[in-house]
C-alpha positions as CSV (number, residue, x, y, z in Angstrom):
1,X,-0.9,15.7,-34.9
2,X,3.0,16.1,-33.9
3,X,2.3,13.0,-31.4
4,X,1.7,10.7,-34.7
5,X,4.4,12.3,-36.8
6,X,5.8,8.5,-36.7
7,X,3.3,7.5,-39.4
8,X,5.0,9.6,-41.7
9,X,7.4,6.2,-42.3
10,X,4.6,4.7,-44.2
11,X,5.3,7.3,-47.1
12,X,8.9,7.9,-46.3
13,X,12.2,6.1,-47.8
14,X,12.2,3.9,-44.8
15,X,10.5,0.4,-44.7
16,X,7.5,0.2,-43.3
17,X,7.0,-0.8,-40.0
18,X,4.9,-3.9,-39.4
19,X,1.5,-3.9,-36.9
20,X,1.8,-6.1,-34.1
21,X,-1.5,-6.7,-32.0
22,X,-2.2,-8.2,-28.8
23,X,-5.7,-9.1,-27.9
24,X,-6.3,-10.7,-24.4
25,X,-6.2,-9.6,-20.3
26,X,-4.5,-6.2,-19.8
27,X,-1.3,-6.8,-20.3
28,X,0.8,-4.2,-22.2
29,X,2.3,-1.2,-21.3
30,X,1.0,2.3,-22.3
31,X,4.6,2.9,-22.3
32,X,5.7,1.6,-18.9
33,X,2.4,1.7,-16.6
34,X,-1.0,-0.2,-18.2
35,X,-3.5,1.8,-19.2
36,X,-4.5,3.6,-15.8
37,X,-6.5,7.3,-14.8
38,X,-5.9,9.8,-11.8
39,X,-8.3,9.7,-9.1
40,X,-8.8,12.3,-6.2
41,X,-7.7,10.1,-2.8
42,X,-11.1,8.4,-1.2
43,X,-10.8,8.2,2.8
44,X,-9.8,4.7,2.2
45,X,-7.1,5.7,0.3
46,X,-6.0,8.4,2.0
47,X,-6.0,6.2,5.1
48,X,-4.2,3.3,3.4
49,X,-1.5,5.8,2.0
50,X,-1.2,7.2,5.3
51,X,-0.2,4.1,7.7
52,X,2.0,3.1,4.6
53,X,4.3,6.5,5.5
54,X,3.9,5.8,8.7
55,X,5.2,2.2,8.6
56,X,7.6,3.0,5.6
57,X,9.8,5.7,8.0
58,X,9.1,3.3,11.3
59,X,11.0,0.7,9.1
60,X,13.3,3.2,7.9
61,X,14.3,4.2,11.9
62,X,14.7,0.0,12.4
63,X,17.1,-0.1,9.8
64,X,19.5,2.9,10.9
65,X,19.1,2.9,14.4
66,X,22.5,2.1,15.2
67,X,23.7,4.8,13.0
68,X,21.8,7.7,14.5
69,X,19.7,8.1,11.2
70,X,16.5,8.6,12.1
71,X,13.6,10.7,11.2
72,X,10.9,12.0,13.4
73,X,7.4,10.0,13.2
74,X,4.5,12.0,12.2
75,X,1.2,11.1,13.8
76,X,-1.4,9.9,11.9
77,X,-3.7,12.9,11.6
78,X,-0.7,14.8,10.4
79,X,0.3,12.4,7.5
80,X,-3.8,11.7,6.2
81,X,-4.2,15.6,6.3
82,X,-1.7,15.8,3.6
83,X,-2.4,12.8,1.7
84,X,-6.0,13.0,1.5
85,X,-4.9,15.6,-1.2
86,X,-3.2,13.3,-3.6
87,X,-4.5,11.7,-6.6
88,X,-3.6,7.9,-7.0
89,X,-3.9,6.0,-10.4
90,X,-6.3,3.6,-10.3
91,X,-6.5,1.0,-13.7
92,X,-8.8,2.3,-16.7
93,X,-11.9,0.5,-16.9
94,X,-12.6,1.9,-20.7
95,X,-10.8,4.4,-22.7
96,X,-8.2,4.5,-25.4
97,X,-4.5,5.8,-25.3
98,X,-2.2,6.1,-27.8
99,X,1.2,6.5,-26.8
100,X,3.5,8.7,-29.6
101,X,6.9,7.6,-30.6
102,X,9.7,7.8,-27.5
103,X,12.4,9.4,-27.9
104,X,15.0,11.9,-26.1
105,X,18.2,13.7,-27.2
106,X,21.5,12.9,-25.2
107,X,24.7,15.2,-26.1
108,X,22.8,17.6,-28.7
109,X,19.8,18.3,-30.4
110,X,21.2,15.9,-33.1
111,X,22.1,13.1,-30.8
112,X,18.7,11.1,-30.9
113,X,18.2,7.8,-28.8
114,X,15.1,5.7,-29.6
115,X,13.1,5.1,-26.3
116,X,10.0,2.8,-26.9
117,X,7.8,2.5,-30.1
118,X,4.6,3.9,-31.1
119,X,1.7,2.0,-29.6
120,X,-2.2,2.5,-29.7
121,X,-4.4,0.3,-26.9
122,X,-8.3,0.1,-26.4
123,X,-9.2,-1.5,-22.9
124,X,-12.6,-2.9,-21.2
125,X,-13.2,-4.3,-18.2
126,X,-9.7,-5.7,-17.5
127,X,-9.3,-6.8,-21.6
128,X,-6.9,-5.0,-23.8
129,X,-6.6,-4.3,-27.3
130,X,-3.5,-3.0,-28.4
131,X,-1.2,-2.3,-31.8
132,X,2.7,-1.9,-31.3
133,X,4.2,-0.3,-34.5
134,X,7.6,-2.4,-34.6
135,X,9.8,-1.1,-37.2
136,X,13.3,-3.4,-38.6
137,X,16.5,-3.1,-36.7
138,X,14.2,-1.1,-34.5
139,X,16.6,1.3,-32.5
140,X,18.5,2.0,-35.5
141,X,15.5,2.7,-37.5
142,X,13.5,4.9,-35.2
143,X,16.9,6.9,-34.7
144,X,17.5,7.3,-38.1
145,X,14.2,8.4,-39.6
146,X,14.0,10.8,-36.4
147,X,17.2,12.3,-38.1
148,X,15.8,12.1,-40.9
149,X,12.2,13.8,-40.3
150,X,13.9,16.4,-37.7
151,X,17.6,17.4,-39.5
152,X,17.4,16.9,-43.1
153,X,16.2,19.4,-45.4
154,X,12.8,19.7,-46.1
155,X,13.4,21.5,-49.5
156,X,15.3,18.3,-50.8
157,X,13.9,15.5,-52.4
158,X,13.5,12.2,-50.5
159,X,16.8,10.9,-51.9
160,X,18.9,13.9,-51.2
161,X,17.7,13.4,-47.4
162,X,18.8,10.3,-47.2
163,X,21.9,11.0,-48.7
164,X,22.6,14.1,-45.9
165,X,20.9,11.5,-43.3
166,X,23.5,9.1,-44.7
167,X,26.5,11.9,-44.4
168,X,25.5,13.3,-41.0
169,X,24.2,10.4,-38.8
170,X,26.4,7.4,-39.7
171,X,24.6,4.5,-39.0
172,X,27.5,1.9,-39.2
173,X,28.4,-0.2,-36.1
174,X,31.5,-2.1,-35.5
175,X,31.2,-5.9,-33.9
176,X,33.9,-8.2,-33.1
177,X,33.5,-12.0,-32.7
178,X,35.7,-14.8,-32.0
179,X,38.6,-11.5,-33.3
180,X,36.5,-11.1,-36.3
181,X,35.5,-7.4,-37.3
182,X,32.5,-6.7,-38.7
183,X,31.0,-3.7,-39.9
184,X,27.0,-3.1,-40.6
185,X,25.8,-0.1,-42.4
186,X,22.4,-0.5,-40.6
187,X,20.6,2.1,-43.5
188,X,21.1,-1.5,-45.7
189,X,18.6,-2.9,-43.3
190,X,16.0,0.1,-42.3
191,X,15.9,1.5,-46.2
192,X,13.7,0.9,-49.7
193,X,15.4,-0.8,-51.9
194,X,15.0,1.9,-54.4
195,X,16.7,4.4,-51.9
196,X,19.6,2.1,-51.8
197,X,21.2,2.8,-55.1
């Protein structure tokens, strides 16, 4: 259940993120591959994936010849005995996948960076059915409530988090434009009114 923490935002002081679907060909990312399985390497693959090496350091010795960088050319029995142990992806015919919110921390467990949003995706036979959970202001938001859900006190009510969200992981951003400075409290945007006040 941790991977669909994210839908805690429907109940939280945040807005609610809106559904975006996408019905048609296989076409969306599951995050950054489609929808695909692992498959134990078939003789044709292993063969294919073989003269690919082969012809992938051949090219590599062409190109740095004149530099004295080359690497030795296996034969091909020696390169299809290893790869006729790898496991290639291969697209999913049918199956579902639903990819939790992305995320990372960059300078400290408090320094969250959004990554790529929530997503759930059904495909058949080279069609796709697929719901993208898009939030407002959508870096900012997902970075917030992640503070919010991971670094606020639990204890607390709802308001009293967002307050210590508020205090702790400052959402304001400075821009400048034709030598105008503006500032945006990006909580204005991501918030319930009635957490506002």
């Amino acid at each position: 259940m941790k991977n669909f923490s994210y839908l805690k935002t429907f109940f939280s002081p945040f807005k609610r993120p809106k559904l975006q679907f996408y019905l048609g060909k296989t076409a969306v990312g599951v995050p950054y591959f489609y929808p695909r399985r692992w498959v134990k390497a078939t003789p044709k693959m292993a063969h294919e994936e073989a003269l690919r090496k082969i012809k992938k350091i051949k090219e590599f010795n062409e190109r740095n010849k004149e530099y004295g960088h080359t690497q030795r050319v296996p034969k091909y029995a020696e390169v299809y005995e290893q790869v006729k142990h790898y496991h290639f992806p291969v697209d999913k015919r049918i199956g579902f996948d639903f990819v939790s919110l992305g995320w990372k921390t960059k300078w400290s467990a408090t320094d969250v960076r959004f990554e790529w949003a929530p997503r759930w995706s059904f495909v058949c036979f080279g069609y796709q059915f697929a719901v993208t959970f898009v939030a407002p202001e959508q870096d900012h938001y997902w970075e917030c409530w992640l503070y919010y859900e991971l670094h606020t006190d639990k204890r607390k009510s709802k308001r009293e988090r967002i307050a210590q969200c508020r205090k702790e992981f400052s959402c304001t951003w400075t821009s400048h434009k034709a030598g105008v400075e503006t500032k945006t409290d990006y909580y204005e945007k991501i918030l319930r009114k009635k957490y506002l006040k």
